[in-house]
C-alpha positions as YAML, in Angstrom:
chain: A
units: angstrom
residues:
- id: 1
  name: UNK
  ca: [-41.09, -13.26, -57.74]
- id: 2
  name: UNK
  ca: [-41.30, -10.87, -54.80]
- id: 3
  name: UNK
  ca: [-39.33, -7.35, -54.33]
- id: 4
  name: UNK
  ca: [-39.93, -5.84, -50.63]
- id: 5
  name: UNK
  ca: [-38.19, -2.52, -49.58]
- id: 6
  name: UNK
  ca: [-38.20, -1.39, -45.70]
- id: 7
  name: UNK
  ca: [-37.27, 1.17, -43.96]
- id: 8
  name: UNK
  ca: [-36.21, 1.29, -39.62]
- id: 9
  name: UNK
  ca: [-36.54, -2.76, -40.26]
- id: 10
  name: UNK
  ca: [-35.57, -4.15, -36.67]
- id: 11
  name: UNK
  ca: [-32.53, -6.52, -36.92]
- id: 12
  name: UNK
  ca: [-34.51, -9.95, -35.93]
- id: 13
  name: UNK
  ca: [-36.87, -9.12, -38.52]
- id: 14
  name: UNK
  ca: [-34.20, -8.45, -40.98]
- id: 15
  name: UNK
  ca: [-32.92, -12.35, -39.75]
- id: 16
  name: UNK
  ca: [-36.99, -13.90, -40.48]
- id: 17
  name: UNK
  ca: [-36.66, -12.47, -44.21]
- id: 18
  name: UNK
  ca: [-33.21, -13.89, -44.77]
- id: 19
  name: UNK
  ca: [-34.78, -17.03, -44.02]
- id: 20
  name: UNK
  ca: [-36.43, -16.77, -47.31]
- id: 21
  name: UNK
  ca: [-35.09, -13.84, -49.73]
- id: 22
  name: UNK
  ca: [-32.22, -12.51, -50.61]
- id: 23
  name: UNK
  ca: [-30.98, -8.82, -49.40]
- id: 24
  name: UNK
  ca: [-29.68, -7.06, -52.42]
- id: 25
  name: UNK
  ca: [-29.29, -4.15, -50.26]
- id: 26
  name: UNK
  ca: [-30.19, -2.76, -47.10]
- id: 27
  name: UNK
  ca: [-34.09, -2.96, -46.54]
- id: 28
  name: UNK
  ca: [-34.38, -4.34, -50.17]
- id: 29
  name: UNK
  ca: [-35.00, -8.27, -50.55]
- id: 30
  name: UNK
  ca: [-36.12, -10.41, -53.10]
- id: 31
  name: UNK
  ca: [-36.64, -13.99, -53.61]
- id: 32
  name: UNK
  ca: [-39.26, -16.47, -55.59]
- id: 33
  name: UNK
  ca: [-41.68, -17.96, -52.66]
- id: 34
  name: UNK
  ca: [-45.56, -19.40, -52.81]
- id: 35
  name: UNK
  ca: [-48.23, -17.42, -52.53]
- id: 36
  name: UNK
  ca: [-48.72, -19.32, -49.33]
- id: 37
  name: UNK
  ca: [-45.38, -18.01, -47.79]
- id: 38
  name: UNK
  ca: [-45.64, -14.49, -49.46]
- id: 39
  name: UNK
  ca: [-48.64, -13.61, -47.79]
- id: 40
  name: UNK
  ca: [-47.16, -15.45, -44.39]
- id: 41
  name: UNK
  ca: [-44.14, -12.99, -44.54]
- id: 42
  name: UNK
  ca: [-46.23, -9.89, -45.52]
- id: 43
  name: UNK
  ca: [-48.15, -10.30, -42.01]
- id: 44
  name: UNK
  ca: [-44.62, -11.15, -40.51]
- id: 45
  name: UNK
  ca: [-43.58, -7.88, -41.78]
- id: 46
  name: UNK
  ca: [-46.72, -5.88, -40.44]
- id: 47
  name: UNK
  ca: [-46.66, -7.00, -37.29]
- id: 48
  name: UNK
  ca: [-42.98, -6.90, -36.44]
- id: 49
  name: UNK
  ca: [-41.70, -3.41, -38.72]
- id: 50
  name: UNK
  ca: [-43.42, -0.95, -35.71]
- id: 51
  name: UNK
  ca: [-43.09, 2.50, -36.95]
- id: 52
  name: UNK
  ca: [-41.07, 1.66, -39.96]
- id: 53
  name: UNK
  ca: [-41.99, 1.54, -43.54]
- id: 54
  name: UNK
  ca: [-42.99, -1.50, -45.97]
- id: 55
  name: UNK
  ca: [-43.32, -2.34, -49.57]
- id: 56
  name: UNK
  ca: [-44.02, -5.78, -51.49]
- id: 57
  name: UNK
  ca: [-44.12, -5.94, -55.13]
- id: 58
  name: UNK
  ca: [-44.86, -9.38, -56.33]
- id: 59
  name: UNK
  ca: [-46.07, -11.39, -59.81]
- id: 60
  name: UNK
  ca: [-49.63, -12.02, -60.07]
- id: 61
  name: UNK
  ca: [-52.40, -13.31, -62.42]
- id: 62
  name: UNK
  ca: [-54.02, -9.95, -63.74]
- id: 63
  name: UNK
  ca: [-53.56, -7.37, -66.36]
- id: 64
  name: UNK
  ca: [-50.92, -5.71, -65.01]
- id: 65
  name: UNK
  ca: [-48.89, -9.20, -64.19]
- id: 66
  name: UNK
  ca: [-48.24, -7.61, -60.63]
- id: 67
  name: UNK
  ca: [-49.77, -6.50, -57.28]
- id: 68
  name: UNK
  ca: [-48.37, -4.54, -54.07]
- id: 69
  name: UNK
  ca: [-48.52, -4.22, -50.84]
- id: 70
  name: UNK
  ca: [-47.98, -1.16, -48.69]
- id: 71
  name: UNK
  ca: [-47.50, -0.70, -44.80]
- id: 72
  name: UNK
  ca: [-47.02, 3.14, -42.50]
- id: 73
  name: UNK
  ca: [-45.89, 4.67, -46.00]
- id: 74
  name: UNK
  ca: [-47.93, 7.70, -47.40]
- id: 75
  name: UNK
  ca: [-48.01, 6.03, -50.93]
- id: 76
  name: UNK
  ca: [-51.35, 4.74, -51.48]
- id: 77
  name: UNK
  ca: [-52.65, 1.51, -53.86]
- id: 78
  name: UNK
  ca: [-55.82, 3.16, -55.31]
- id: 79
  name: UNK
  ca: [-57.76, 1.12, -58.00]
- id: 80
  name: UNK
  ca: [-59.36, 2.81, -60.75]
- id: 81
  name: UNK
  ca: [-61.61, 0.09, -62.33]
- id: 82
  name: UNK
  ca: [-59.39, -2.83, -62.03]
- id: 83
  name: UNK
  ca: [-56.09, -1.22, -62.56]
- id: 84
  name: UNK
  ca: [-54.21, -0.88, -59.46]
- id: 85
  name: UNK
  ca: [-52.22, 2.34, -59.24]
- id: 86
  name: UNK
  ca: [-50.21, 4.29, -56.98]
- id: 87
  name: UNK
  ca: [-51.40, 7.69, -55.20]
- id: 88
  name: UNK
  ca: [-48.30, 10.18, -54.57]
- id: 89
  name: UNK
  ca: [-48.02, 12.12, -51.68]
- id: 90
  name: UNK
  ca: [-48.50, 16.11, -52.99]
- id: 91
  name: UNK
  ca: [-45.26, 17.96, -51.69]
- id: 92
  name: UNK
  ca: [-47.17, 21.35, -50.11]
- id: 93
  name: UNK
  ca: [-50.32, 20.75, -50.65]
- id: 94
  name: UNK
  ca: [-53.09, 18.06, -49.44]
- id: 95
  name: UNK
  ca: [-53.72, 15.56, -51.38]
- id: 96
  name: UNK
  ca: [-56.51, 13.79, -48.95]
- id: 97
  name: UNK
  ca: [-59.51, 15.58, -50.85]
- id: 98
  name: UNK
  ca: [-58.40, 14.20, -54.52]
- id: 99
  name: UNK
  ca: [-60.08, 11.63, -56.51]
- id: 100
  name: UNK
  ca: [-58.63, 10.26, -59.63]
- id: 101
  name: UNK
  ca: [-61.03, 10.70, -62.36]
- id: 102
  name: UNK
  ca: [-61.14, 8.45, -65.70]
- id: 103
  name: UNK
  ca: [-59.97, 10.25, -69.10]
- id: 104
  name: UNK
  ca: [-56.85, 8.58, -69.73]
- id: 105
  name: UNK
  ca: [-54.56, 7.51, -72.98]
- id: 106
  name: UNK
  ca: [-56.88, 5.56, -75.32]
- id: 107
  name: UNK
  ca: [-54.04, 2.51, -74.29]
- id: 108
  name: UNK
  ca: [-54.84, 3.17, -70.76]
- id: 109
  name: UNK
  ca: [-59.08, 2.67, -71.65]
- id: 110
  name: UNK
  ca: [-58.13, 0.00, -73.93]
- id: 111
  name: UNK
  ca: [-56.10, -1.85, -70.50]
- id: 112
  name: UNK
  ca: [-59.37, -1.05, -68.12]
- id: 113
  name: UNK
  ca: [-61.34, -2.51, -70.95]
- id: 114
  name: UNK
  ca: [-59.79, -5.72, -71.19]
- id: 115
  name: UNK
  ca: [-59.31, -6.08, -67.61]
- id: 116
  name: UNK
  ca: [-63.00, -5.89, -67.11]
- id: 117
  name: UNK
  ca: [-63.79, -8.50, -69.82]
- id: 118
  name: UNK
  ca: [-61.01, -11.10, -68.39]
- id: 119
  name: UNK
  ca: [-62.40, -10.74, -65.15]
- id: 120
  name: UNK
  ca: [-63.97, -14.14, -64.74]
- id: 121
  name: UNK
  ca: [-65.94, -15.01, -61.13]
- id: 122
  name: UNK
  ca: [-64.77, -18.50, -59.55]
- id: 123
  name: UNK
  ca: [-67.54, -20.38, -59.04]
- id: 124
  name: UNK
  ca: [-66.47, -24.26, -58.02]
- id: 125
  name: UNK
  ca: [-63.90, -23.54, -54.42]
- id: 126
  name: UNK
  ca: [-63.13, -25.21, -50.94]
- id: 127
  name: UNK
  ca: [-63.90, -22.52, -48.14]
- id: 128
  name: UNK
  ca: [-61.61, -23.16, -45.54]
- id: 129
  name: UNK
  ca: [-61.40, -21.92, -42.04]
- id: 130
  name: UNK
  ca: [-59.86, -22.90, -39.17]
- id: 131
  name: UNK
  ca: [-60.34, -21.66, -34.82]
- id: 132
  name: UNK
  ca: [-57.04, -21.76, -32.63]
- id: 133
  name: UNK
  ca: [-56.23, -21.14, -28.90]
- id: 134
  name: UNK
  ca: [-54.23, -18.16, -29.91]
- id: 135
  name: UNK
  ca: [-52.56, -16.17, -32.51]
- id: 136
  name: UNK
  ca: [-49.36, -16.97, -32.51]
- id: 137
  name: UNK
  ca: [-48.55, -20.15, -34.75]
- id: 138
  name: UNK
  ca: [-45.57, -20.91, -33.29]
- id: 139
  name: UNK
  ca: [-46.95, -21.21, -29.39]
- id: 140
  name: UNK
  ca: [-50.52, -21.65, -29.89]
- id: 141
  name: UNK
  ca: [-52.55, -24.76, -31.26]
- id: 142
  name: UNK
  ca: [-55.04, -25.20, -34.08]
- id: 143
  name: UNK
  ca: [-57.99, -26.37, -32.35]
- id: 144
  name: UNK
  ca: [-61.16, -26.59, -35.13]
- id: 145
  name: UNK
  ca: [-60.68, -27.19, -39.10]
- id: 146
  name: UNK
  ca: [-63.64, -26.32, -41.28]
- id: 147
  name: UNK
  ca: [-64.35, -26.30, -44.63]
- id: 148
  name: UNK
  ca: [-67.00, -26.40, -47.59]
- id: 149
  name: UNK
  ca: [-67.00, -27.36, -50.84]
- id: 150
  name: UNK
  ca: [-68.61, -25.32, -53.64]
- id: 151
  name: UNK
  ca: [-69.34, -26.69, -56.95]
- id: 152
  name: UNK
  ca: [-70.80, -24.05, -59.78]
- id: 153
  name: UNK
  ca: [-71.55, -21.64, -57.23]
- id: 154
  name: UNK
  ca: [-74.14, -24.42, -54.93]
- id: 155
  name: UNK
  ca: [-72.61, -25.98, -51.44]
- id: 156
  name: UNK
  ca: [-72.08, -29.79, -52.19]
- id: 157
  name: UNK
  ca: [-69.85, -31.04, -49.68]
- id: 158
  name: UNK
  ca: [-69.35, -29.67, -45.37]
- id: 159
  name: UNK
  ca: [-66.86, -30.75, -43.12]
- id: 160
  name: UNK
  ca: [-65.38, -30.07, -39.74]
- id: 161
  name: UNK
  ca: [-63.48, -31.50, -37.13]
- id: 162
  name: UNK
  ca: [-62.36, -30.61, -33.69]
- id: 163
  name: UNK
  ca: [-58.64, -31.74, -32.83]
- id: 164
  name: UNK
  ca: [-57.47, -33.33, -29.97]
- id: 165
  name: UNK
  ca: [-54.75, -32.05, -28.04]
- id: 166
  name: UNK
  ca: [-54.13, -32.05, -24.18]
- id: 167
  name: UNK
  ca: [-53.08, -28.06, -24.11]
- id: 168
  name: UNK
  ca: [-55.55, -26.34, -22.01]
- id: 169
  name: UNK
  ca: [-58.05, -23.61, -23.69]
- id: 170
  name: UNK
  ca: [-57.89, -19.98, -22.40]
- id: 171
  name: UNK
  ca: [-60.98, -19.08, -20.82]
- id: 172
  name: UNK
  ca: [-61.09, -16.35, -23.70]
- id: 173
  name: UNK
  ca: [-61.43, -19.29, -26.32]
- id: 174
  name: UNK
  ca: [-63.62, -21.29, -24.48]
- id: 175
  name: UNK
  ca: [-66.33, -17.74, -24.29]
- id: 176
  name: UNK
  ca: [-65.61, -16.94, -27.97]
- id: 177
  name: UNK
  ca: [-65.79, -20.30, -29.71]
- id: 178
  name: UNK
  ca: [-67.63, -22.34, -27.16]
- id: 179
  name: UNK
  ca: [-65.35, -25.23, -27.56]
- id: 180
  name: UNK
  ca: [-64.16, -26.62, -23.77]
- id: 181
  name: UNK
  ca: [-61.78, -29.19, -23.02]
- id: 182
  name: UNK
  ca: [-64.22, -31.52, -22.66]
- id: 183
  name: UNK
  ca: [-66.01, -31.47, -26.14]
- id: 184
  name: UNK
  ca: [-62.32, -32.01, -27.45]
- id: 185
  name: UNK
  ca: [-61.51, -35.07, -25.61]
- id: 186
  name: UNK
  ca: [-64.94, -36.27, -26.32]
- id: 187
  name: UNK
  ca: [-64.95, -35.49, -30.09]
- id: 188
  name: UNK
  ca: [-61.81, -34.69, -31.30]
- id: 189
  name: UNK
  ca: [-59.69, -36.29, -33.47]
- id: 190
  name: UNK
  ca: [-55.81, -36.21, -34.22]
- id: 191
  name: UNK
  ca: [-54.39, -33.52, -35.92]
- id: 192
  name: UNK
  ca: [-52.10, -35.45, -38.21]
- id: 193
  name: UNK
  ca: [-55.47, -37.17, -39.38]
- id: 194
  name: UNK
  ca: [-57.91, -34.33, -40.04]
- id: 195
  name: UNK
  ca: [-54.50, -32.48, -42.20]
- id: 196
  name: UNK
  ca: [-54.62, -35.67, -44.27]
- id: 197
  name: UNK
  ca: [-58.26, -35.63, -44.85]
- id: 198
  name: UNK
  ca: [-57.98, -32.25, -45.25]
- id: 199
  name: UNK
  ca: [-55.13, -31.79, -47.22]
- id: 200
  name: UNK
  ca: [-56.55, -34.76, -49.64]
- id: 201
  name: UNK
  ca: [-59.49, -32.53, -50.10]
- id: 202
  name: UNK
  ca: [-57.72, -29.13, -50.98]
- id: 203
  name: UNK
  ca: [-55.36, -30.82, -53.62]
- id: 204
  name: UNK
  ca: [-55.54, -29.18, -57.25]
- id: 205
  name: UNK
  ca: [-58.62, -26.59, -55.48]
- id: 206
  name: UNK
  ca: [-58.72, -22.81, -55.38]
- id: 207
  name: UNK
  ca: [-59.16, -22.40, -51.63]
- id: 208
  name: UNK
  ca: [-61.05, -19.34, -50.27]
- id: 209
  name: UNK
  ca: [-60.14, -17.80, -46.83]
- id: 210
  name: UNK
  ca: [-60.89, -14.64, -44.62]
- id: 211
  name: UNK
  ca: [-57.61, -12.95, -44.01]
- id: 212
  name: UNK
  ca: [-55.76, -16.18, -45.43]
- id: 213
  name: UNK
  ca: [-52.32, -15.27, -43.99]
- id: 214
  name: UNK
  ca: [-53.39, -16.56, -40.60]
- id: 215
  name: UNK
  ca: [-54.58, -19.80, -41.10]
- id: 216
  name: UNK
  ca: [-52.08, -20.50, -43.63]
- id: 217
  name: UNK
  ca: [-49.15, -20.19, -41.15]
- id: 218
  name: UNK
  ca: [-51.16, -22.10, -38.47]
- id: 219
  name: UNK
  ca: [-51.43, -24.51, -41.17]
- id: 220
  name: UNK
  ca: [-47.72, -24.45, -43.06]
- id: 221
  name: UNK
  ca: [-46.35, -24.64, -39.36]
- id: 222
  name: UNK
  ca: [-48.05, -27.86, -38.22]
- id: 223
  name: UNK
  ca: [-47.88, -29.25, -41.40]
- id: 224
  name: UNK
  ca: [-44.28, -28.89, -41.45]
- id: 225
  name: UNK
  ca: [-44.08, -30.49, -37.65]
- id: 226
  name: UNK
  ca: [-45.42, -33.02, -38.51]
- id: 227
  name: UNK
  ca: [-43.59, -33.58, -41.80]
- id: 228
  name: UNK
  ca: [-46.80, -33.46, -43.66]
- id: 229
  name: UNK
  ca: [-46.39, -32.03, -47.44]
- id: 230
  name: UNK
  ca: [-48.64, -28.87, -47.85]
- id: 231
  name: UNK
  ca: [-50.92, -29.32, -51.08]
- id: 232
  name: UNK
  ca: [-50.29, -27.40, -54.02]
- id: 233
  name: UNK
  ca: [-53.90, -25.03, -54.24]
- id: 234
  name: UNK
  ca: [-54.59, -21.31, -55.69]
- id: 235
  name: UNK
  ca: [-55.58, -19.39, -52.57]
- id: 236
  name: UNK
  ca: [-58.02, -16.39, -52.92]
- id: 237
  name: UNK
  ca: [-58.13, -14.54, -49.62]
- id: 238
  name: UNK
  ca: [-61.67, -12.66, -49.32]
- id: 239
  name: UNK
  ca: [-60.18, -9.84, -47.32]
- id: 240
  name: UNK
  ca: [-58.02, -8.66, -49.54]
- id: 241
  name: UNK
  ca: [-60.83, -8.69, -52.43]
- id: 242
  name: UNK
  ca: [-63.49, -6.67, -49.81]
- id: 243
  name: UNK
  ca: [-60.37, -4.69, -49.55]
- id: 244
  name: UNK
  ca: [-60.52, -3.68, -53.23]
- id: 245
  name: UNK
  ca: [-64.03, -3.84, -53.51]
- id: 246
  name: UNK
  ca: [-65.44, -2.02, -50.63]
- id: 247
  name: UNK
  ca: [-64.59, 1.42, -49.89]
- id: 248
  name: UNK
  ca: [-65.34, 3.23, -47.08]
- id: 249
  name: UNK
  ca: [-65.73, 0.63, -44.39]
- id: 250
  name: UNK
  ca: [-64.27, 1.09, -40.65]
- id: 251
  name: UNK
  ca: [-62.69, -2.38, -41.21]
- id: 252
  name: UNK
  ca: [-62.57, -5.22, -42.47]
- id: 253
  name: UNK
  ca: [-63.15, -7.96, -40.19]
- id: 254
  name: UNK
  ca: [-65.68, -10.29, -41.11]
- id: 255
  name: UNK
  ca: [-68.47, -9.63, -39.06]
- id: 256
  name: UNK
  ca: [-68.11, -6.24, -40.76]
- id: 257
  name: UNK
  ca: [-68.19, -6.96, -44.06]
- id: 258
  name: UNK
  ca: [-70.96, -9.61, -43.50]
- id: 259
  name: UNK
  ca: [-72.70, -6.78, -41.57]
- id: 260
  name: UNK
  ca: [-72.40, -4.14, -44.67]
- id: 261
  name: UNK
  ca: [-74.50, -7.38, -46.43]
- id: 262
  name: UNK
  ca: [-76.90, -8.21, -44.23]
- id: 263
  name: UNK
  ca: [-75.45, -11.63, -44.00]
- id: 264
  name: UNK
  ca: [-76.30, -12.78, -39.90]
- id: 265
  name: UNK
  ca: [-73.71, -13.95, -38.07]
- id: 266
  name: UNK
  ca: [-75.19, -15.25, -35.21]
- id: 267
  name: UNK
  ca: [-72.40, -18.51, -35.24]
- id: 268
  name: UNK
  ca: [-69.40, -16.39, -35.38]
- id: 269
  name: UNK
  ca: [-66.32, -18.44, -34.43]
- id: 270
  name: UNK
  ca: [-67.14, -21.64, -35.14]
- id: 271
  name: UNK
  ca: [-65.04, -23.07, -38.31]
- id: 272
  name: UNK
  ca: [-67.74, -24.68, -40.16]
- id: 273
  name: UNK
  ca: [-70.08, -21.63, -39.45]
- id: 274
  name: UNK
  ca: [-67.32, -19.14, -40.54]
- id: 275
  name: UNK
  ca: [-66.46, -20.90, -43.90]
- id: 276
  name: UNK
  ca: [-70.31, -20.65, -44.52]
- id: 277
  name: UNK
  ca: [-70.55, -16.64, -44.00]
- id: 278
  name: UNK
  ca: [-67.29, -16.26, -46.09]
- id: 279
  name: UNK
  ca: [-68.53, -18.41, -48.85]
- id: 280
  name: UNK
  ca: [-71.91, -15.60, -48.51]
- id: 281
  name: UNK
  ca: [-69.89, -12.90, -48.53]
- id: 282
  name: UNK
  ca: [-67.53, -13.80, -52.17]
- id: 283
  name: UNK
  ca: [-70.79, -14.04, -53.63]
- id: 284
  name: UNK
  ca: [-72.11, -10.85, -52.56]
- id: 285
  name: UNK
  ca: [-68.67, -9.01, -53.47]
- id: 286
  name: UNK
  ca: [-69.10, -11.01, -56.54]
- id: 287
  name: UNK
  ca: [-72.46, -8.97, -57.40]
- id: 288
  name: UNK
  ca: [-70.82, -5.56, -57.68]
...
C-alpha cells in the first residue's frame, strides 16, 4: 500500500495519479500498486509537481515494514544505522548543523540491533539496463537491452541486444552511445523478441537497476504496446541504496558513484557495459 500527500499539485498531474490511486482528499491519494508502478509514479510526481511539495509512504520489506519518499519539503529521511527516520525542521533556529547521535530507548537499540543482523546481502541477481533515444517513454524508443546474470556473487550469464526500429537517432545518441542507424539495421533485432527473451530471463529474479524508475517505464510502456505481460521480479534499484549508503556525494549518477570507487568507466552508455559497472558498484556498497 502507498499513501502520497502533495501540496500546489498541478491539475493534469492530479488526473496521472487518479489513473492509479484513490484521492481521499485533496493532495492525499492512496492505492495498492507494484513496486514497478510505485517507483514509475514517484518520478511522475518529481518531475511534473514544480515548486510544490511531495510525500510517499509505502509498505516495504524491512524492520520498520515501511519506507518514504520526500520531494521540495524541508522534512528530511535521515538513517541512523538502518532505521529510517524523519528530521524536523527547528521553528527559529537552524537545524542544518545537527547530527542525530545514538543513545536511544533500550527498544529503540534493541530495533537497530535486529535490523543489522536481518540485513542479508543478495548475492544470485539479473543486472539489467537498457539505452533509449530519449527520456520520455511515451515519445521516445528503447534502443539497447542489456543484462547479466549473477549467481553467488560470480557473473555466469551476459546478454545484449540492439533493437530494430526505423525512428531516426538524435545526433546526441548517436555521440553518447555510439549506436548509428546503421549498426541497428545491421544487427538489431525486434523488440517484441528481445522482451520475450528477456522477460523469460527476469521471471521469479531479483533484478538490479541504476535509477530503476526509468527503465522500468520504458519497459512497462512497450510491454504494454505490445500486449506483452510484464514478469513478476523483486527490483532493487542501486541508486536508491548509494542513496542511503553514501553520504556526502555531489550526486548520484553513476559515473559518480563508480568514480567515489575507483570502478573505470571508460564504456559508459552502452547497456551491457552499464549493467557490468552497476553489478561493481552493489558489491562495493555491499562492503560498507
Amino acid at each position: 500500500m502507498i499513501v502520497v500527500t502533495m501540496t500546489n499539485c498541478p491539475p493534469k498531474l492530479r488526473g496521472d495519479l487518479s489513473k492509479w490511486l484513490l484521492e481521499i482528499n485533496t493532495g492525499v491519494y492512496v492505492g495498492q500498486v507494484s513496486a514497478r508502478v510505485r517507483e514509475a509514479l514517484w518520478k511522475r510526481i518529481c518531475e511534473n509537481i514544480g515548486t510544490g511539495q511531495a510525500t510517499m509512504v509505502f509498505t516495504a520489506n524491512n524492520e520498520q515494514h515501511m519506507d518514504f519518499y520526500v520531494h521540495n519539503t524541508p522534512w528530511k529521511p535521515v538513517d541512523l544505522d538502518g532505521i529510517k527516520l524523519m528530521k524536523h525542521p527547528i521553528q527559529g533556529g537552524c537545524s542544518d548543523g545537527m547530527v542525530l547521535k545514538q543513545g536511544f530507548s533500550d527498544a529503540a537499540k534493541q530495533r537497530m540491533g535486529k535490523k543489522r543482523r536481518k540485513k542479508v546481502e543478495e548475492t544470485s541477481y539479473v543486472v539489467l539496463d537498457i539505452e533509449t533515444t530519449g527520456l520520455s517513454y511515451e515519445k521516445d524508443a528503447i534502443l539497447e537491452i542489456g543484462i547479466i546474470t549473477v549467481k553467488g556473487g560470480s557473473i555466469i550469464h551476459k546478454a545484449h541486444w540492439l533493437i530494430r526500429s526505423e525512428e531516426t537517432i538524435p545526433e546526441a545518441i548517436q555521440k553518447l552511445t555510439g549506436i548509428d542507424h546503421e549498426m541497428v539495421i545491421q544487427e538489431g533485432v525486434e523488440l517484441k523478441d528481445a522482451l520475450k527473451t528477456l522477460f523469460a530471463l527476469l521471471h521469479g529474479k531479483t533484478v538490479l537497476l541504476y535509477n530503476a524508475g526509468f527503465d522500468l517505464l520504458f519497459l512497462e510502456e512497450n510491454a504494454r504496446r505490445l500486449q506483452m505481460h510484464f514478469p513478476e521480479v523483486k527490483i532493487l534499484d542501486v541508486m536508491a541504496l548509494a542513496k542511503s549508503r553514501l553520504k556526502g556525494l555531489d550526486n548520484y549518477k553513476l559515473d559518480t558513484v563508480a568514480a567515489h570507487f575507483a570502478i573505470s568507466c571508460a564504456q559508459r552508455h552502452r547497456a551491457l557495459a552499464d549493467c557490468q559497472i552497476t553489478h561493481m558498484v552493489y558489491q562495493k556498497l555491499n562492503e560498507i
